[in-house]
N, C-alpha and C positions, 0 to 999 in steps of 0.2 A: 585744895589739891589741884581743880584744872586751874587756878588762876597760878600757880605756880610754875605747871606746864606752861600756861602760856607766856608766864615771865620768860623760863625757858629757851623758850624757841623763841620769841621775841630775840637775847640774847644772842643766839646763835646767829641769828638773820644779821645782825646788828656786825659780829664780829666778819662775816661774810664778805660783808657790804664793806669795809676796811679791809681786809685781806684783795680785794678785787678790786680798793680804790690804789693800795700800795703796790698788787703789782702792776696798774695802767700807767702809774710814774715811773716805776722803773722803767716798763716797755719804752716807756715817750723818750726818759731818759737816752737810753739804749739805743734807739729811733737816733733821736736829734743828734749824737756821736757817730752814730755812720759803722757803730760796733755788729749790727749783724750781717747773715750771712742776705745775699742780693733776693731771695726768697719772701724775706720775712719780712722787705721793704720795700715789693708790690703792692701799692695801693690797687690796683687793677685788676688783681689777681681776683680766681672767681671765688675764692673762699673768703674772701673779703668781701663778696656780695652776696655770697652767702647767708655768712653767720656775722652778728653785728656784737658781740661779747668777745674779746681779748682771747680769753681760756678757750675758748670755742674754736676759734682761728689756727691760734697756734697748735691745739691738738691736731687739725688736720692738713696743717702745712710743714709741723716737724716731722710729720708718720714720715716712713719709709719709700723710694718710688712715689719722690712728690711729681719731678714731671711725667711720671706715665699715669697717675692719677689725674691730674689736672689736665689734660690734652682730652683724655675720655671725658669728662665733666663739663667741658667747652665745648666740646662738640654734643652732648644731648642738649645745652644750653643752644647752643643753636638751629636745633633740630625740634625748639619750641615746646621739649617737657619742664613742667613745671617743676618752682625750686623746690617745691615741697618734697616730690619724687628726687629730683637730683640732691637733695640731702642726704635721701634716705641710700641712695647709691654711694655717696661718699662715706657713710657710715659699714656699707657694706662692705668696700674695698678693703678698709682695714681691718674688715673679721677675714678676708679673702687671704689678706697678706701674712694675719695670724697662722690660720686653719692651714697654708700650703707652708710654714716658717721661711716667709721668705724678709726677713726683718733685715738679716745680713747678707744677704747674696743677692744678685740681679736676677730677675727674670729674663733668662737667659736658655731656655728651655723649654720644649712644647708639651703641653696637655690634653688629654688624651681625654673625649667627652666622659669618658664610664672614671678617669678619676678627679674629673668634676663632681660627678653626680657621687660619689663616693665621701668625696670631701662635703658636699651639700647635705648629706648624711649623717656624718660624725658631728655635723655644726646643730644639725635638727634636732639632735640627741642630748645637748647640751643646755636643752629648753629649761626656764624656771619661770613656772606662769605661763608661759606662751604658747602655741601652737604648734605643735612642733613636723606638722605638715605646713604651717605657715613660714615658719622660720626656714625649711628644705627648699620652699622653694621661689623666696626671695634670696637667698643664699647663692641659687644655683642661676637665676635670670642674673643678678649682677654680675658674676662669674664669669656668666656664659659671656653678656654683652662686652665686660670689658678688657677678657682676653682673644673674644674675637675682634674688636678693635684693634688691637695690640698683634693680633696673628700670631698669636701661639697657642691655638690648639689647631691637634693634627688627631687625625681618626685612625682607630687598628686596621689593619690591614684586612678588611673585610670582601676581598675580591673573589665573585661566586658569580654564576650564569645571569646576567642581566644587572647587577651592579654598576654598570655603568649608567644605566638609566636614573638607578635609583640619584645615583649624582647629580643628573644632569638635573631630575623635577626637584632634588635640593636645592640647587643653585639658583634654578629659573623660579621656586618660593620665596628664599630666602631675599633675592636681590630684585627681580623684576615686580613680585607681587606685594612685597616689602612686609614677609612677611616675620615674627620674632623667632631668634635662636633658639629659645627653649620650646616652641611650637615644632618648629625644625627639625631639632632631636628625637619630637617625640615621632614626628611624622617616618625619619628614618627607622626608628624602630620598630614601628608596624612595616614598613614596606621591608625590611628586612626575615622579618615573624613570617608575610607574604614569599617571600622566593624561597624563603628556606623550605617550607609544604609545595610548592609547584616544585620544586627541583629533586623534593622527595617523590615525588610521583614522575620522574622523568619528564615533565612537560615544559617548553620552553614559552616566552612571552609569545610568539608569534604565533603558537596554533592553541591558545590558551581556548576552552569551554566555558560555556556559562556553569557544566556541570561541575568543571576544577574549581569557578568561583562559588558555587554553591558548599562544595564537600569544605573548601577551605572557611567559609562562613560558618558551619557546625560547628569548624573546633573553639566557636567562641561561645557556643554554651559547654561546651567540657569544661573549657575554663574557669566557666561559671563567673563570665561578665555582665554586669549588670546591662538593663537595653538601651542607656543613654549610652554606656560605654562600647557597647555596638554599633551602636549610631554614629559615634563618632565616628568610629573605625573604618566603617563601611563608607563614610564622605570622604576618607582620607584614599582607600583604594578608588570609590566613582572616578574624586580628581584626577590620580595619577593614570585610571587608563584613559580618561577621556585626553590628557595631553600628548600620551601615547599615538592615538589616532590623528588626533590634529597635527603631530608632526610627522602621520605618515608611516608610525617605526611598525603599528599594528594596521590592518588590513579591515577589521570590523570595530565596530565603536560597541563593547563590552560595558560601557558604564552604564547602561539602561537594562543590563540582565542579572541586576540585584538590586534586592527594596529594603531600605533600612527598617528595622521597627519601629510602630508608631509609641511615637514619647507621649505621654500624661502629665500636665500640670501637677496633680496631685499626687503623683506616682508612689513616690516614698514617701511614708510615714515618719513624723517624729515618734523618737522614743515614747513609750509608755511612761508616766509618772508611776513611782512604787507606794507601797503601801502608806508607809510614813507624808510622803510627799500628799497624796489624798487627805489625808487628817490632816495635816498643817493647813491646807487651802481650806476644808472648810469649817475647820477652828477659826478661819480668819475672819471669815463670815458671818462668825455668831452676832446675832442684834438682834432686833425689836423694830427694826425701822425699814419702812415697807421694802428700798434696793434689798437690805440685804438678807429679807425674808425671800426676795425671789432669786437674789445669787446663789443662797444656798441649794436651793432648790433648784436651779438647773443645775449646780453641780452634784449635787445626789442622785440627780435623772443620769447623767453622762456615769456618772460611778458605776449605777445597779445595769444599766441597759449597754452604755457605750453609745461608740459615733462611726457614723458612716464616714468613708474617706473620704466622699466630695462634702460631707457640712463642715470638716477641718480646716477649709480651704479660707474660709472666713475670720478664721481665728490668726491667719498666718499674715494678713494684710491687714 
């Protein structure tokens, strides 16, 4: 039976490897007659340094929006990321082109960050095996990068007392500090979460309290954020008031009258193993032979007693 499988797929391999020798003749054929379109007979082209298989090429040189693909793709290419990444971006763009159906129409139309992050979404949802917080948000960095290349996304119309700031440390992140589009988003969204509580409490940037910044720090255990996820949050307000003061717009420098929580190596625990999983590990163990008379036996110890959080920490490295 397996050597029959393996006749098999032997086979298969075999029929492949023909199928992929006939159509690189006809390609050549096709080629040497001057029959296709000026596209498909760039030797130069970066998909051609891409991908070194025929079938490979031409999937991502027929897709849709070949020159607006390929202009973004040349310019990370020169911007020094590796092919390996800009692969995985060319493969994104045509989940990109699928997820907004723009297969028959030009991108001719701007996009709006929230149905980005919407479409990033419905792609994450569609996971089989995968991650489907990985898949959202690879999904959403290709998106974001290469329709803000392309200049079409446009933001809602979000204008409210100090918005215009919030624009201004966008612009002065994203471009001067060089920092990434999907960092950028996220950054406006806290500073947005931030004006909307100071504006609920009547108070404008310019006579802001350590106490407003303290009361607005609470709502982030309401929330019930985790303290790396405070942590973050609270570097994203230090930044933006300290560029506040350096350009003058605030009068006192407020980023030194809030302390983020101290982060732990350790902090989070991996899951528990369950019952089942405990018997299989030290079912595994069973022997006679001195390792595995003492493997079981520390895992028997760790079963009846457990583990401290910091002796975990050696098990993780």
């Amino acid at each position: 039976m397996h050597y029959s499988d393996h006749f098999h797929k032997v086979c298969i391999a075999s029929e492949l490897n023909e199928f992929t020798d006939a159509f690189r003749i006809i390609y050549s054929w096709l080629f040497s007659l001057k029959l296709l379109e000026p596209k498909f007979m760039d030797k130069d082209s970066i998909f051609c340094r891409l991908f070194t298989s025929i079938h490979f090429r031409l999937k991502y040189i027929a897709a849709p929006h070949y020159e607006e693909r390929k202009r973004h793709l040349e310019t990370l290419e020169k911007d020094g990321v590796p092919k390996a990444y800009i692969r995985e971006y060319a493969e994104q763009q045509l989940n990109v082109i699928k997820q907004f159906k723009l297969e028959q129409k030009p991108i001719g139309h701007s996009f709006s960050t929230d149905e980005i992050i919407d479409a990033a979404r419905c792609f994450g949802e569609l996971s089989n095996g995968i991650s489907v917080r990985s898949r959202y948000q690879r999904f959403r960095a290709v998106c974001m990068s290469w329709f803000s290349f392309m200049e079409v996304i446009t933001g809602k119309d979000k204008s409210y007392p100090g918005s215009n700031y919030v624009d201004m440390f966008c612009e002065w992140h994203l471009t001067s500090k060089g920092g990434s589009v999907g960092t950028t988003v996220h950054i406006r969204q806290e500073l947005d979460r931030f004006f909307a509580y100071i504006n609920s409490k009547s108070v404008t940037i310019n006579v802001l309290t350590a106490a407003c910044i303290d009361g607005y720090i609470e709502t982030y255990q309401s929330a019930c954020f985790a303290r790396k996820t405070v942590a973050s949050k609270v570097s994203i307000l230090r930044t933006f008031l300290r560029y506040l003061y350096n350009r003058s717009i605030i009068k006192t420098d407020m980023s030194s009258y809030h302390i983020s929580p101290r982060i732990y190596t350790c902090e989070i625990l991996s899951v528990s193993p369950n019952e089942n999983d405990l018997n299989r590990i030290s079912h595994f163990y069973d022997g006679n032979t001195p390792s595995a008379i003492r493997n079981k036996a520390i895992l028997l110890l760790l079963i009846e007693y457990g583990m401290r959080s910091g002796g975990s920490y050696r098990f993780k490295t």
